[in-house]
Each structure stands twice: as C-alpha cells, then as structure tokens.
N, C-alpha and C positions, 0 to 999 in steps of 0.2 A: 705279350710284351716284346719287347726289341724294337729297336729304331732303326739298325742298321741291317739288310735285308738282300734279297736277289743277285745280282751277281759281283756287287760289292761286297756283299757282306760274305757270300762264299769265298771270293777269290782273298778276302782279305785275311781272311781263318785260313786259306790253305798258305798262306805266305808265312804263316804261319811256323810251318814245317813241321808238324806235330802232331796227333790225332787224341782225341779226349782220351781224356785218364783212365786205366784202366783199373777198375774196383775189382777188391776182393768178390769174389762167388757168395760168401759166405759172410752175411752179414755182419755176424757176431764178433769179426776180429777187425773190425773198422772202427778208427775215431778210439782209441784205450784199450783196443784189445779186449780181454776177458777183467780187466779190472770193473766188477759189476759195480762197489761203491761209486767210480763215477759215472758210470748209468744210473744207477736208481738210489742212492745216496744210503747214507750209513741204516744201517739196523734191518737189512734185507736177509742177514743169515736167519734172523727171528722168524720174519713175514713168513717164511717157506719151511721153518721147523718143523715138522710132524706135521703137514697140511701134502692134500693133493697136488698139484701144480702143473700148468698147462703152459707150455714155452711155445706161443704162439708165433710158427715163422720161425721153426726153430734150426733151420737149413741142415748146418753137417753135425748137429748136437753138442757141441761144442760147453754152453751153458746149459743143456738138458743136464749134462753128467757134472758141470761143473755145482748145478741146483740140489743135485743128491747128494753130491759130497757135503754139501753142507746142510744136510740131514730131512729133505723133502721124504717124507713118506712115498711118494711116489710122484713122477714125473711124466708126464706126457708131450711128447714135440710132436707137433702135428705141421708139416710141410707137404707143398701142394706135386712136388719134386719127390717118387721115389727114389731116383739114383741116388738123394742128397738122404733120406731115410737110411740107406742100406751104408751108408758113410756113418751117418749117425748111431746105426746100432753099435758098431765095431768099435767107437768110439769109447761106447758105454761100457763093452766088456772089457776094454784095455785100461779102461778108470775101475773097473772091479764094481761099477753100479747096474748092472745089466739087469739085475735081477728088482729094481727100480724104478726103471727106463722104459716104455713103452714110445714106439715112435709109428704113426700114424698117418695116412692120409685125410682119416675121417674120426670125430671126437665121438664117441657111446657113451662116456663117463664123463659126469659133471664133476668140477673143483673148485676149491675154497679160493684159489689164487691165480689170474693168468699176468702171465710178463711177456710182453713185446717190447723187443729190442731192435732200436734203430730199423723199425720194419713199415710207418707210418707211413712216411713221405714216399714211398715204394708201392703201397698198394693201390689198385685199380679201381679199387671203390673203395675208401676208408670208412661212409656212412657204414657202408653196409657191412663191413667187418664188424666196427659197434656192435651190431646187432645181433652178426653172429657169435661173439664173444657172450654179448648177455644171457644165449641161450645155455651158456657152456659152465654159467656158475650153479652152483649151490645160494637158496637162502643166507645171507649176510658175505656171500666172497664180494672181492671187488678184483678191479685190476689194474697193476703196476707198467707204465707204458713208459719209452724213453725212446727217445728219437732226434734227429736232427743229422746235418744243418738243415732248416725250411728256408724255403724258396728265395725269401731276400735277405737272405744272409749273405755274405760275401762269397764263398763257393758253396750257393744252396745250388747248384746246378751238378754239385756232384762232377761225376765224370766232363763235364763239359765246363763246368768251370775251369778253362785252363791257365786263367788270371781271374784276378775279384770282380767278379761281377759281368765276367764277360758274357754267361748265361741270358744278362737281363738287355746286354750291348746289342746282339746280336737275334736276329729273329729266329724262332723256332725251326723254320721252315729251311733256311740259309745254315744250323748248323747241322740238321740231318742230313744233309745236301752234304758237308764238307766229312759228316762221320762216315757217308758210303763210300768215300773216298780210300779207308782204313777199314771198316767193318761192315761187310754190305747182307745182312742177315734180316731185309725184307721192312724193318722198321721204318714209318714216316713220319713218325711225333715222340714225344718224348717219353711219354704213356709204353714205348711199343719196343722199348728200347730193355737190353737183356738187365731187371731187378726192379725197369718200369721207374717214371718218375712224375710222379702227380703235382707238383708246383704246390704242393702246402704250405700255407703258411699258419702261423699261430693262432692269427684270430680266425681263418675258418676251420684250425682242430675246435676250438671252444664252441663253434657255430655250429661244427657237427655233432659236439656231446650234446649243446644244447638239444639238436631233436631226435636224440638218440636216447634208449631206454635208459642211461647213465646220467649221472651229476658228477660232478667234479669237487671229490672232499679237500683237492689241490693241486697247484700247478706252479714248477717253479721252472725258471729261466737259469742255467748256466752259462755266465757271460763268455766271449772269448777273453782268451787272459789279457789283461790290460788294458780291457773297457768297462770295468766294474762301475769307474765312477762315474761311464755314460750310460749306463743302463734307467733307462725309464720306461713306462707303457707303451711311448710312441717310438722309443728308439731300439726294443728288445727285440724285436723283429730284424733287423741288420747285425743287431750285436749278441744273440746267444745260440751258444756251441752246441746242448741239447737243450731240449725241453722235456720235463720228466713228470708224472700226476699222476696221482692217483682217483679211480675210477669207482663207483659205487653205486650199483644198479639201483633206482627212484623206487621206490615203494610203488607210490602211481602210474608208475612206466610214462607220466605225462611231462611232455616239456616244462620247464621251468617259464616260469609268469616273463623275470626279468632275465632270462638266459643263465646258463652253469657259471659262465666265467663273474657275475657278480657275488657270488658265493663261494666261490672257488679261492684259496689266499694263495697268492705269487708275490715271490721274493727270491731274492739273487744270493746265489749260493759261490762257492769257490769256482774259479776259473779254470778253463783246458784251452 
C-alpha cells in the first residue's frame, strides 16, 4: 500500500519535523492501560478463577500479576525478551504473587486458559503462533485474544501513524527511509521495526483461525468512540479500536468447510 513514495514521499514526512511515535516497550500499558474489562470485556475475573493461565507476550508482567491477583491459580508469561522476564518477576514479588507467577522463555506446562494482549498485529508470524498456542492448551481451554488498532484503522500504522491514515499515504519503503532519519537500528520494513508490525487486518485474523487448529466461539469489534452508529462488516475494519474473541481448539483440528468467521457472532460493544 501507499501512493505516495521515493523522494517525495520521504522529503514530504521529513518536512514533517517529527519522527514516528514513540510506543511504550511494554505492550500491556498501551490503548487502556491495565483496564483488562476493556481488553477482554466483563466476566474475565471468572475465566481465570482457580484455572492455569498462560499471558502470552507477556512483556514486563504487568497483567501476569495483575491475572493472580484476581485469583488465577497459577500464571505463566512466557516472552521471547529475557531482560523483559527478569522485570517481570520483580513485578510479581512486589504484587505479593510471586509465588504464582512463573515467567518463561519456553512453555513445559499445558493451561486451561491463554490471553494475548494487544500482541497480534505485532507478531512475525501470527498463523503460526495459532498453532503454537494450540499446542499450549489442556483438553476443553480455549483462548482469550485482544488486539488492535489493525491495519486500516486510522492509526493501524501505530508508531507511524503520525496523522490518520498516513501509514496507508505513504509507501512502506519512503517511511523506513524517513524513520532512519530518527532511529537507524538496521530495520527495512515494517515487520523489522522494534515490537514488529504485520499490517493485520480482521478479516485475515479470521482467515488465519480459519486454517489454524482453532474456531472462533466469537468475535467482537470495539468501535472508536463515536462511530458506533457506522459500524458495519464492511466498515469495522476502519472503525474498531480493539478486536477481542475467543478461541477454542476444533475437535478435528480441520478447517472449517465455510471458514470460522461464519460461525463465529460479532457484534459492537461500548466505545474507547
């Protein structure tokens, strides 16, 4: 995508005077903070009651200890970042859940539950996450995912949205050009950039449950505030702030005939 490209579209971003936005390290305090209701919507202190739970991408544990405090029999964050681990435990023992908390580079122990938070639109390969999540449950767990903004939402460009939609203005190639100008740490695509940014959008998350060992028990759109009454199928993709579902590994491990998302119920929830 982008129309606007080469040394127009550089020089135009550097006139700019500005270099993309700088996001938090730590995913979990982005877009609401640790308010998990509006991540994963109400009745999530239940989901994690006395259940294992696997805080997938769980960066500086932030929600690992936040998940115990609200009475998870035991938590696991598994991040790919020891420094962000060793942040994470200390975390744990200053919440008084340490003894709870296991923080990990690699999963041993299957759980009834995993949650990814705002961690989707970020990975390098999200099929393939899918998959390694499926391996990570227990018989009947599923899992709670919550993420956004995707791709063509108004700043789905994240850091590089630094007006709405300028992400989609400007060509891939013209804005890595204009970020080495401010951070020149070897990245040439968006993919390579520090938290990584895959250009998802909603209907290919549903395209990936689809051929991914998971179905989709549901999937709801959180509009931005004040587009509730434009939210439709075709228009949810410009207009919602997260997108949140829940996951539930296929008995058959086989794709669905007509794909997850026709089985799957979306409906529009309160605004952020």
């Amino acid at each position: 995508m982008g129309i606007i490209g080469g040394k127009l579209g550089y020089y135009t971003l550097r006139s700019l005077g500005r270099g993309p936005r700088v996001e938090r390290n730590d995913q979990h305090h982005s877009l609401g903070g640790l308010d998990l209701e509006v991540w994963f919507g109400d009745g999530l202190t239940d989901a994690v009651r006395d259940r294992v739970v696997i805080d997938f991408g769980c960066g500086e544990g932030h929600m690992s200890a936040e998940l115990a405090l609200r009475g998870a029999r035991k938590v696991i964050g598994v991040d790919v970042q020891e420094a962000r681990l060793a942040i994470a435990r200390r975390h744990a023992e200053e919440a008084g859940v340490a003894e709870r908390c296991e923080f990990t580079t690699r999963i041993t122990e299957k759980a009834d539950l995993i949650l990814s938070k705002d961690a989707f639109e970020h990975f390098d390969n999200p099929g393939s996450v899918l998959g390694q999540m499926a391996d990570m449950l227990l018989p009947g767990g599923h899992v709670l995912a919550a993420f956004g903004p995707t791709w063509l939402h108004p700043l789905g460009g994240h850091g590089f949205s630094i007006f709405p939609f300028s992400h989609l203005i400007f060509t891939e190639k013209a804005q890595i050009r204009w970020r080495r100008d401010f951070q020149d740490d070897g990245a040439t695509c968006f993919a390579e950039v520090d938290g990584g940014l895959n250009k998802l959008t909603i209907r290919k998350f549903e395209k990936l449950v689809a051929a991914s060992p998971f179905e989709l028990d549901w999937l709801q759109t959180v509009p931005i505030r004040g587009l509730k009454l434009l939210k439709t199928r075709l228009l949810r993709e410009v207009g919602s702030s997260i997108v949140r579902c829940q996951l539930r590994r296929r008995i058959d491990d086989a794709p669905h005939r007509n794909g997850a998302a026709q089985r799957a119920e979306s409906r529009d929830v309160h605004s952020v």
